[in-house]
VMD Tcl script that draws the C-alpha trace (Angstrom):
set ca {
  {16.94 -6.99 -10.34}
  {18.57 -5.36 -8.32}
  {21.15 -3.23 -10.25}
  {23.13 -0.68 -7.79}
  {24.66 2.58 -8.14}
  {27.20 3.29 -5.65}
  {28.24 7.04 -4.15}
  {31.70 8.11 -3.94}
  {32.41 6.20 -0.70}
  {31.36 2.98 -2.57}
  {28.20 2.29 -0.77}
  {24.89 1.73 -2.50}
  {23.06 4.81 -3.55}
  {20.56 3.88 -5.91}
  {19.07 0.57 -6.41}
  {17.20 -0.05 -10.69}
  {15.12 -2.85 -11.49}
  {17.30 -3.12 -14.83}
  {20.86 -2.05 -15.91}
  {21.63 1.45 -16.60}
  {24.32 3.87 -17.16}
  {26.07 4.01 -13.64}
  {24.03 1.58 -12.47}
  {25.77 -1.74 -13.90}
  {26.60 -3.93 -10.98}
  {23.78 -6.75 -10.24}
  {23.52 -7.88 -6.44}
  {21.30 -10.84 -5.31}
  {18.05 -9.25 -3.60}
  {19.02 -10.84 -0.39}
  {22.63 -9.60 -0.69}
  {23.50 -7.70 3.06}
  {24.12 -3.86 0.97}
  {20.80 -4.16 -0.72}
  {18.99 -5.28 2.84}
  {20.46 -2.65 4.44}
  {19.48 0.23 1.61}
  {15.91 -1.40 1.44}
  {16.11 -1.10 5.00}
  {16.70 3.09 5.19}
  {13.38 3.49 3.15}
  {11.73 1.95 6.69}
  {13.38 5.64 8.02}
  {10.81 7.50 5.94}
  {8.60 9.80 7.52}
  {5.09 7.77 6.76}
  {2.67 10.18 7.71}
  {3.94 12.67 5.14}
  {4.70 10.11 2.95}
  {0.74 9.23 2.89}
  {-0.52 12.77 3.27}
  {1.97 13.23 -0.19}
  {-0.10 9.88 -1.78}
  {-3.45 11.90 -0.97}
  {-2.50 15.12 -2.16}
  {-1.49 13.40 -5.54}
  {-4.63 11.20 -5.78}
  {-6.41 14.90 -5.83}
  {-3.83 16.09 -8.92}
  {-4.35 12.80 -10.52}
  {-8.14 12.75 -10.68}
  {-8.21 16.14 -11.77}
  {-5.56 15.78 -14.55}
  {-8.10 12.56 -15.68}
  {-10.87 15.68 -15.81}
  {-9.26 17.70 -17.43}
  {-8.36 14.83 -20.34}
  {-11.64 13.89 -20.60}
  {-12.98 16.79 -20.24}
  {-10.91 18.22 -23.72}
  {-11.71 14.70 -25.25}
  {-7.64 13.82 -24.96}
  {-8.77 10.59 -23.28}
  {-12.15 8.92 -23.47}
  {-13.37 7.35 -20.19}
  {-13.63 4.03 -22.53}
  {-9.70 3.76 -22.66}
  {-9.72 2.96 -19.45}
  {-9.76 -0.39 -18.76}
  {-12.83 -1.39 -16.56}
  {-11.82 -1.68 -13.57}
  {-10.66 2.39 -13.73}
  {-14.26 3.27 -15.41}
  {-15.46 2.15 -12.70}
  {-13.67 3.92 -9.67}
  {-13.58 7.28 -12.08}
  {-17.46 6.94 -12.06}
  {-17.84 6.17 -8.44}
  {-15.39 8.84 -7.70}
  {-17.41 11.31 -9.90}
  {-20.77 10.50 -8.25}
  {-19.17 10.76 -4.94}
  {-17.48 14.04 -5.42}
  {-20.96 15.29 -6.86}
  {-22.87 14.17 -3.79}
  {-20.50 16.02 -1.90}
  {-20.51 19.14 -3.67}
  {-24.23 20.55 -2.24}
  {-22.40 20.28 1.70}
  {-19.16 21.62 0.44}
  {-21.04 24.52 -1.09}
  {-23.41 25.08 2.28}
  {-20.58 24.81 4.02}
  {-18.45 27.30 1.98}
  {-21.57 29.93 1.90}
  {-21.35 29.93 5.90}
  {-18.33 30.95 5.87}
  {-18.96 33.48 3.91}
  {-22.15 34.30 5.83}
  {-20.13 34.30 9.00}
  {-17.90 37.19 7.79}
  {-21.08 39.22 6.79}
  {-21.63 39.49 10.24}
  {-18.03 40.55 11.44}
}
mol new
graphics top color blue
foreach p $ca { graphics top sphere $p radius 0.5 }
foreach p [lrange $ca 0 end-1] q [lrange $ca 1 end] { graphics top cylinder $p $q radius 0.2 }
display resetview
């Protein structure tokens, strides 16, 4: 690593772990272009960046649901380590289901009275 692509103007576009089509020219990690790409990424808006992470953690715990759920996966292909956090997860999200629902039924309450 790092294999570059370049853009029209020649600069670096894309760096790959390993070669690929239009991505054949290895620079040295600590070559200036590939600093200075590596270096853009600091540019990225973090914030939305981590509220993106989040939302996906959400998508990716209920696509595991789901796969259980139909038997696709069992919960013992997981190594571990993810039984584990999918449990603890699972007990959590339960525990928190009895506010969520109180919470959801005053709202609902609320608008009775409007």
């Amino acid at each position: 690593m790092p294999f570059v692509m370049r853009d029209s103007e020649g600069r670096v576009a894309a760096v790959y772990r390993e070669k690929s089509a239009g991505a054949e020219e290895y620079l040295p990690p600590s070559h200036a272009e590939i600093v200075d790409f590596l270096g853009q990424a600091e540019h990225i808006d973090k914030p939305s960046m981590l509220q993106s992470d989040l939302e996906m953690i959400r998508v990716y715990e209920d696509l595991t649901d789901i796969l259980l759920t139909k038997n696709i996966v069992m919960l013992t292909d997981f190594p571990p380590a993810a039984q584990e956090k999918i449990m603890r997860r699972k007990r959590l999200r339960s525990s928190l289901s009895a506010i969520t629902e109180l919470l959801d039924g005053a709202d609902e309450d609320d608008q009775e009275l409007l």
